[in-house]
N, C-alpha and C positions, 0 to 999 in steps of 0.2 A: 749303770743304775746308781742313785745316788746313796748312800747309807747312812740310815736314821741314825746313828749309833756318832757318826763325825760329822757334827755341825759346823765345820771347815773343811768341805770339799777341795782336794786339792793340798791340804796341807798333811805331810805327813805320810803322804804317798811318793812310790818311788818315781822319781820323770829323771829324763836325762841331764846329762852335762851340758846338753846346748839350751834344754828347758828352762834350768836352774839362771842359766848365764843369760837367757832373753829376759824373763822373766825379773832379777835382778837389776840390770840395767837398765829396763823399761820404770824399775819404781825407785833408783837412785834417780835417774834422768828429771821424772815425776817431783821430789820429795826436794828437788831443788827449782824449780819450775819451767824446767827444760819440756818444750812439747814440741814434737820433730812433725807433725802432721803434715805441714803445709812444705816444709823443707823437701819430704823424700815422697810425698804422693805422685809428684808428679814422674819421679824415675819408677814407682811402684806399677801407677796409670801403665804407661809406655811398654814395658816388659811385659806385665799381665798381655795387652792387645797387642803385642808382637807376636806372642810365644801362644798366642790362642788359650790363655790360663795355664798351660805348663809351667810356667812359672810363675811366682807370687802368689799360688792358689791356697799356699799354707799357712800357717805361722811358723817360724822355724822354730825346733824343738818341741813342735805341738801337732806331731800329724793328724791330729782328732779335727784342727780347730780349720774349719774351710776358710776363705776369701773370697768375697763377691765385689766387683765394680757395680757400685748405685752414680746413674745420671742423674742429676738434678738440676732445676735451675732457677738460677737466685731471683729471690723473695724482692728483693726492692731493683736491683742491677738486670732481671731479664737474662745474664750470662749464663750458660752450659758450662758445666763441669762434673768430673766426674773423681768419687772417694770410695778407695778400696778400706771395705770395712770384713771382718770377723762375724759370722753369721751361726743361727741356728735354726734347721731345718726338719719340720715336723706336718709330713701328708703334704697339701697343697700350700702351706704356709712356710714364709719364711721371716724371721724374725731378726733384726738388728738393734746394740743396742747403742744410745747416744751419750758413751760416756766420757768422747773426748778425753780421754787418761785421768780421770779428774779431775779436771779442769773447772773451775768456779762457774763457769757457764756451756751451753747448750753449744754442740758444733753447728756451724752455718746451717751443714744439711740438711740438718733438723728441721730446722725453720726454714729452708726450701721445699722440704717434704710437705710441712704443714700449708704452704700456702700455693703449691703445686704439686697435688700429691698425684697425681699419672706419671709415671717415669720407666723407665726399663734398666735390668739391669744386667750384669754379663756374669756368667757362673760356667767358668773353662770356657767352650768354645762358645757356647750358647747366648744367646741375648732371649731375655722374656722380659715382655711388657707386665708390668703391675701398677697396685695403687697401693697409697700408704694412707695407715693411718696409727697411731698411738696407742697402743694397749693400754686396756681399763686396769684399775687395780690389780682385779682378780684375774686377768691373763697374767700381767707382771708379775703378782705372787706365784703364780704356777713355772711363768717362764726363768724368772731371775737365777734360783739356782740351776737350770741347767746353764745359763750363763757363766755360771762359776767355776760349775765342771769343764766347760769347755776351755777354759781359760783364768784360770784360778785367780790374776792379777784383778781378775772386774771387782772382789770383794775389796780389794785395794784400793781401783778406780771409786769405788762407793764412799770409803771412808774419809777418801782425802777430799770427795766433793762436798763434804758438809752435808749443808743443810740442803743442796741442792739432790732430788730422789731421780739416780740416772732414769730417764724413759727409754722403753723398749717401744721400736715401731716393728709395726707386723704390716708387712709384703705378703699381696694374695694376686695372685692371676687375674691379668686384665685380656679380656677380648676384644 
């Protein structure tokens, strides 16, 4: 639960040596404009749907923080693909958010979601259909900082975007 008291969730708490060292190298990596997305998805992709999610289900160093594979497909191209993203999950909802590392603009997905939002995605072995759609303000105020907690670096991912306000999409069960 989060504490009114530390308005930097995530700092100043104890995480591990491998926490420290992802976390770390993810925002030197960042803070030079190194973005590995498109590079290691696809070994990411492969492993998750080999291993049925036993592997790449985590973040490493952050057993809190899940992985889900999101289908999607592209907005102007009609191609399928598939981006293993950091999730959080509350009752029937599940929530991801688009912050590309902060990155100056919106990951593709995003904008595959927005203009094809029925997709399914894979969470370990499972595959469930949903639809997406953008959380309003006041879900985002609600949802943002557990984003933080689960992964302290989003506060980061936010600062370095500028003026760009990461959006959070919220995933809901499709029939």
């Amino acid at each position: 639960m989060r504490d009114p008291n530390n308005p930097d969730p995530g700092r100043g708490t104890k995480r591990s040596l491998l926490a420290r060292l992802v976390e770390s190298c993810s925002q030197f990596a960042n803070k030079r404009g190194i973005y590995l997305g498109r590079k290691s998805t696809k070994l990411h992709v492969a492993l998750y749907r080999r291993t049925k999610g036993r592997l790449g289900n985590r973040m490493p160093g952050w057993p809190d923080t899940r992985i889900l594979l999101l289908d999607h497909v592209g907005a102007r191209t009609g191609t399928h693909r598939t981006s293993p993203l950091m999730f959080h999950a509350e009752g029937d909802i599940i929530a991801i958010a688009a912050s590309k590392a902060g990155q100056p603009t919106h990951p593709a997905w995003f904008h595959n979601l927005k203009a094809n939002p029925d997709t399914t995605i894979q969470i370990g072995d499972r595959t469930h259909p949903v639809r997406a759609r953008v959380a309003d303000d006041a879900e985002r105020n609600l949802l943002w900082p557990r984003f933080i907690e689960l992964f302290p670096s989003y506060d980061f991912y936010q600062r370095r975007a500028g003026d760009r306000k990461i959006p959070i999409v919220i995933l809901t069960p499709r029939t």
